[in-house]
C-alpha positions in Angstrom: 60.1 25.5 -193.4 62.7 27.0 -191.5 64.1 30.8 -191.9 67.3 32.3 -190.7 66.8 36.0 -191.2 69.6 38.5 -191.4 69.2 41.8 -191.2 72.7 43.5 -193.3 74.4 46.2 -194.9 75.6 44.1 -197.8 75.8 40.5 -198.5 76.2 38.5 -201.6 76.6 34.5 -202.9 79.5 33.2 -204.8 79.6 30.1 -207.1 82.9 28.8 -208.5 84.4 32.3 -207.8 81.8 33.7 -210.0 79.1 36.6 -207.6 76.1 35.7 -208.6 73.9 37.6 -206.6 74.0 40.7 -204.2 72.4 43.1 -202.2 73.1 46.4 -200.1 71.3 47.2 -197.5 68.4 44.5 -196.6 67.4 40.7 -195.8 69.6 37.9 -196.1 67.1 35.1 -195.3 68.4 31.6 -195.2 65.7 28.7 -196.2 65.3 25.7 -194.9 63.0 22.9 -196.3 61.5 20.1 -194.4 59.5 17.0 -195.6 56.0 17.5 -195.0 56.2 21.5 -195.8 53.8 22.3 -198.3 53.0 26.1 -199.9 51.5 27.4 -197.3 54.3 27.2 -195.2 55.9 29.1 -198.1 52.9 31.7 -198.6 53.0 32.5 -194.3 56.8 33.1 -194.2 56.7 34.9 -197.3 54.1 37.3 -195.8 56.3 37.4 -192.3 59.2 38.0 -193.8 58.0 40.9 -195.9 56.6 42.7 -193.3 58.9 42.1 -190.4 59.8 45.6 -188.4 63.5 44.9 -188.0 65.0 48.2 -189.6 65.4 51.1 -187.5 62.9 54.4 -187.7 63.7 57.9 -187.3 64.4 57.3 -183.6 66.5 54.6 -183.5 63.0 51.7 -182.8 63.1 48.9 -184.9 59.9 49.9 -186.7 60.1 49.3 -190.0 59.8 47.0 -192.6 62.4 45.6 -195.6 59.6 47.2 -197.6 59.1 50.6 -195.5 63.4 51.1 -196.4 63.5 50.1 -199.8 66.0 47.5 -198.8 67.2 44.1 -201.0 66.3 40.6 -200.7 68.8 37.7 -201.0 67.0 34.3 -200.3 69.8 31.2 -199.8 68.6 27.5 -200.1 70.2 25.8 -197.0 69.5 22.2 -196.1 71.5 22.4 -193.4 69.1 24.4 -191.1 66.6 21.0 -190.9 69.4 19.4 -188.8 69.1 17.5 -185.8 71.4 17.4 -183.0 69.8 14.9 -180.4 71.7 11.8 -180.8 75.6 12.2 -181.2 77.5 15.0 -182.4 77.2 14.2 -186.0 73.9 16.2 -187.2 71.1 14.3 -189.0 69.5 15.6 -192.1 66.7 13.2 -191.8 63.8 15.9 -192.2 65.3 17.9 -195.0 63.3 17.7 -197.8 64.7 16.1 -201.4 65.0 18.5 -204.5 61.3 17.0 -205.5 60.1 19.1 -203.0 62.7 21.4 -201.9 63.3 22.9 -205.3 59.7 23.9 -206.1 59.3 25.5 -202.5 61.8 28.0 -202.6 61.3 28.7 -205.2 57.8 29.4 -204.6 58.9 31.3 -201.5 61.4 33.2 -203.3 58.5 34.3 -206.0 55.9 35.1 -203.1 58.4 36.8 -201.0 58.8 39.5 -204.4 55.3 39.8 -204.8 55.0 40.8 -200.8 57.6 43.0 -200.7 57.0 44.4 -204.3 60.8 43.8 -205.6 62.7 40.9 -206.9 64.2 38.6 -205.0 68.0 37.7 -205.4 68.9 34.4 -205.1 72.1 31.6 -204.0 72.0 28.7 -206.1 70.0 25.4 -205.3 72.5 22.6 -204.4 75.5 24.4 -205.6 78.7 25.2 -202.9 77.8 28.4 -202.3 80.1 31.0 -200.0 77.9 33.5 -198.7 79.5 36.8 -197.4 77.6 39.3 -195.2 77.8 42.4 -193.0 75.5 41.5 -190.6 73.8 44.7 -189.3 73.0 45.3 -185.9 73.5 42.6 -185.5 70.1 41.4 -186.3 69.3 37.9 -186.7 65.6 36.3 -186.5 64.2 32.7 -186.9 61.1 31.6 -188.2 60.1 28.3 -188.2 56.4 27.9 -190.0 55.7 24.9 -187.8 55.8 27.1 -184.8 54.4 29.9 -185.9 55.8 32.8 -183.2 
């Protein structure tokens, strides 16, 4: 599994006009499946995500956690982060895992990521066009890849 996390002021998912979802200050995290990921891929990133010191303290160090600042949770489903680039320009979603698997993993990760932080989790909408707006703040933007584990 592969994360894209965004640390923002506000950010929020659309579908068919409609806001579905939306947060103030917190994570945006972007989640990528891959074939071959299983749930402890899901349970590790939940953990790192939860915990990750990305927010500012008191004197301006990024010390703290989503957790530590109260802050929101907006977990996206994006296939499109499993791409490859090596042959061509067009990318290849080769390794992105099917809705089989795909589905019940971020889920998973969605409902492991609330437990960890101890809030619920927004969320974007599996499969659906989604336009996701953010205020990225910082800006602040991590990647996690549970295969690589740094």
């Amino acid at each position: 599994m592969r994360l894209v996390i965004q640390r923002v002021s506000e950010a929020s998912v659309t579908v068919d006009g409609e806001c579905i979802s939306s947060i103030g200050r917190g994570l945006l995290v972007l989640v990528g499946v891959e074939n071959g990921d299983m749930e402890q891929d899901a349970s590790w990133l939940a953990a790192k995500t939860a915990a990750l010191r990305i927010f500012d303290d008191e004197e301006g160090v990024m010390n703290r956690s989503v957790i530590d600042v109260d802050g929101g949770l907006l977990a996206v489903s994006q296939f499109t982060l499993t791409a490859s680039t090596r042959k061509g320009n067009r990318p290849s979603y080769i390794r992105a895992a099917g809705h089989g698997l795909a589905v019940p993993l971020y889920e998973r990760f969605c409902q492991l990521l609330s437990e960890a932080a101890g809030r619920p989790v927004q969320r974007g909408m599996f499969g659906a066009d989604m336009k996701v707006r953010l205020l990225n703040d910082g800006p602040v933007t991590i990647i996690i890849d549970s295969r690589l584990k740094e």
